[in-house]
N, C-alpha and C positions, 0 to 999 in steps of 0.2 A: 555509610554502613549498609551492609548486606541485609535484605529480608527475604528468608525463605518464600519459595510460594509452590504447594504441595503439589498440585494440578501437574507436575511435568517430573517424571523420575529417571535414574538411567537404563537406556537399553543395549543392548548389546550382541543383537543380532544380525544387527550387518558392521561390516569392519569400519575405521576411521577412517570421516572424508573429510576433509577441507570445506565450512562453509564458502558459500559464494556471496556475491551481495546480490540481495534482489531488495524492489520498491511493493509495495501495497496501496492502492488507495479506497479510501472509503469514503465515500460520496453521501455527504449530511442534505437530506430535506427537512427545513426550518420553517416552512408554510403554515406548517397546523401546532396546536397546541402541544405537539409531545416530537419531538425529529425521530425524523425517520434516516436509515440507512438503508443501501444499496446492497445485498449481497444474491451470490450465486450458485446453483447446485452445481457440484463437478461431476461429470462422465464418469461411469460407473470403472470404464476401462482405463484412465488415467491413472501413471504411476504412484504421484504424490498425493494422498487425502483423496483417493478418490469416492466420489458420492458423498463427499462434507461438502454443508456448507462456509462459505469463504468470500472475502472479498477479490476482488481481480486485483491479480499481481503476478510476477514471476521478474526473472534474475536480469539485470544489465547486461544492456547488449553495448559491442564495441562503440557503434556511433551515435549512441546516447548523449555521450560529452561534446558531440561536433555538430550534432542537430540544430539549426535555427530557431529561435524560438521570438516569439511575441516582445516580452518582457524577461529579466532576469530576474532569478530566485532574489528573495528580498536576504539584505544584509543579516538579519538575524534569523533565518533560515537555512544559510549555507552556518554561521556559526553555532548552531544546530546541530547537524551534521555534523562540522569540522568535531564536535568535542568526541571525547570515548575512545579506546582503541583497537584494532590497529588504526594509525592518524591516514589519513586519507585526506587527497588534495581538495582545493577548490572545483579540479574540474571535474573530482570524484562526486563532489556533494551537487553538481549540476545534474550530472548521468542521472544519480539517483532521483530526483526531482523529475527528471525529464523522462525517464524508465515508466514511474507510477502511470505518468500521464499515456503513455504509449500501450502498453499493457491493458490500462482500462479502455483503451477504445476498441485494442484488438479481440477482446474476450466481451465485451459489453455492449459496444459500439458506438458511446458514445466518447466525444472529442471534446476537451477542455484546449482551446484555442481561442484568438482573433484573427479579427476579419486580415487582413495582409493587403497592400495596394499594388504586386504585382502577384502573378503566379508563382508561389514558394516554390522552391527544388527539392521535391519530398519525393521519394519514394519508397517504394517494397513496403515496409510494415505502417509507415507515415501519408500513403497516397491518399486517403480518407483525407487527412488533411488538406491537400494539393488542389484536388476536386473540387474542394468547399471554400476554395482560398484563404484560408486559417496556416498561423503560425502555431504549437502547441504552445500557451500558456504557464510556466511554473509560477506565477506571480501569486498565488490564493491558493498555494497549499500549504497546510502546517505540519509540521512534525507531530504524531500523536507519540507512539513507544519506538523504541528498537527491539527486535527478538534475535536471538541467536539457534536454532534450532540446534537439541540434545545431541549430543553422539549416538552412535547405534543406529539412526535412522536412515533409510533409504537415498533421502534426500536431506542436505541440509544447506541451508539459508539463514545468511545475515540480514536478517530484513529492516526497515523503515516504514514504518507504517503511515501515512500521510490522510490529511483528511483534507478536504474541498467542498466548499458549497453547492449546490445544484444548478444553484443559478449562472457556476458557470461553464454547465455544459453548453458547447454553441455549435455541434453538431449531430445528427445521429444515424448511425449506417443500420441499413436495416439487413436483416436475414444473418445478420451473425450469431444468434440463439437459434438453435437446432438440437434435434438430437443426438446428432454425431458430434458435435462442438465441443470444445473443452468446457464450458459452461451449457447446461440443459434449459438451464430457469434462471429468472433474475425475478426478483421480486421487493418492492418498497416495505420495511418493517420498523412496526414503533420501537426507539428504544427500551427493553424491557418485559416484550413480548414474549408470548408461547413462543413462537417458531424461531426465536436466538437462545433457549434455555438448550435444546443440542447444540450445541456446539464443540468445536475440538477445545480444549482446556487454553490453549494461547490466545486463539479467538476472541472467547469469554474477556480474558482478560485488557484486550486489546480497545473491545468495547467498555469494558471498566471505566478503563481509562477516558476513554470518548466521553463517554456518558457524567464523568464527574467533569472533566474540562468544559462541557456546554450548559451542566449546570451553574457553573460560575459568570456565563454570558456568555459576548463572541468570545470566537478563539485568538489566544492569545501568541506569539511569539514566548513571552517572557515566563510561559509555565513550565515547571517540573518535569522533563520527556523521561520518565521510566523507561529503561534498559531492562530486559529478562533476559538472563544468559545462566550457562551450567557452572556449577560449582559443586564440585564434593561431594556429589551424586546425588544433585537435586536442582532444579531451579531456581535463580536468587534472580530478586529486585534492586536494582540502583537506581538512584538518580544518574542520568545519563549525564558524566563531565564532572559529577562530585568528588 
C-alpha cells in the first residue's frame, strides 16, 4: 500500500523527461555515541540543487558494469536492487553499486576499495584507485531507499541510495574540495542535528530512513528499503518489491 508523503508535489515547469538511474552514497561514522554522516555543500553554479546540501552521488556511467572490483555485491544486495520496477539486470544492480562508489570519491575523495596484488587497469574517473593499488569495493554497502525524482523537474533521477561504513574508506585524494568544485564543503554531522534540519524534502527523508535502520543496530540486508516515487500529484511511499 501506498503512503502519501507531503514533502514532494507536482511541478511543471519544465517539460517531461525520462529519469535516469543514478547511485548516492552516504557514508555512516559509528565512533561516537550518536553516527555521524557525511554530506556536502553544492556549487552555487551547478544545475541540479545547487547550494543544497546532499550526499555525493550522480547517475551511471557506461563502464560501471565492466569495472573490476575487490569483491562482489553480496547476494542480497543485488536482490535488493533486482526488486521494483522497471526490472533491471544483474549487471544493472552491480553499475549501481559500483556508481555510489565511484561518485563518492570523485566529488569527496575518498575511495571505498582493497588493497589489489597487482596494478588494477583503472582509469579516467577510477585512476585514484590505480595509484593506491585498490580494487573499488561493493561488498559493505546497503541499500537504504530508492527515489524517483517528480516530473517537472530540471533534472530527474532514479536513484539508490546506499549507506557504508567509514571504516571502509581506504583511500583519500586530497584537493578535490575547492571552491570551484561540484562540492565547496564536506563536513561530519550528528544524526539529528541543526545543520540536517535544511535540507531538500527527499533528503530529510532519506536520513529518516538511515536514522531508523541504525537505531535497530548494524544494517541489515533483510530491512524494508522504502521507494518514494510520484503518484497522482504527490509523492507516495512503498516498500520497495511489496
Amino acid at each position: 500500500m501506498s503512503e502519501s508523503v507531503n514533502a514532494e508535489k507536482e511541478a511543471d515547469h519544465h517539460p517531461y523527461r525520462r529519469p535516469v538511474d543514478a547511485a548516492t552514497l552516504i557514508l555512516v561514522d559509528r565512533s561516537g555515541a550518536t553516527p555521524k554522516v557525511l554530506v556536502g555543500k553544492r556549487h552555487e553554479k551547478v544545475v541540479f540543487q545547487p547550494g543544497k546540501i546532499v550526499f555525493p552521488g550522480g547517475r551511471v556511467d557506461r563502464d560501471d558494469s565492466r569495472i573490476p572490483v575487490a569483491q562482489p555485491i553480496p547476494p542480497a544486495l543485488e536482490a535488493n536492487l533486482l526488486r521494483g520496477r522497471p526490472k533491471i539486470t544483474p549487471s544493472r544492480a552491480r553499475a549501481l553499486a559500483v556508481a555510489a562508489i565511484r561518485e563518492a570519491c570523485e566529488e569527496t575523495g575518498l575511495c571505498l576499495g582493497r588493497k589489489h596484488g597487482t596494478s588494477p587497469a583503472l582509469t579516467g574517473p577510477w585512476q585514484p584507485f590505480a595509484d593506491a593499488g585498490l580494487l573499488p569495493d561493493p561488498s559493505g554497502l546497503y541499500l537504504i531507499t530508492r527515489a524517483i525524482t517528480p516530473p517537472g523537474r530540471i533534472r530527474r533521477f532514479d536513484t539508490r541510495f546506499f549507506a557504508a561504513d567509514a571504516s571502509s574508506i581506504a583511500h583519500r585524494v586530497d584537493g578535490v574540495i575547492h571552491a570551484e568544485a561540484e562540492l565547496v564543503e564536506l563536513v561530519w554531522v550528528e544524526l539529528g542535528s541543526k545543520p540536517l534540519a535544511d535540507l531538500h524534502p527527499m533528503t530529510r527523508n532519506v536520513l529518516g530512513e538511515l536514522a531508523r535502520r541504525l537505531a535497530a543496530g548494524p544494517l541489515r540486508h533483510d530491512a524494508d528499503v522504502p521507494f518514494f516515487h510520484f503518484y497522482g500529484g504527490k509523492m507516495q511511499k512503498d516498500v520497495l518489491g511489496a
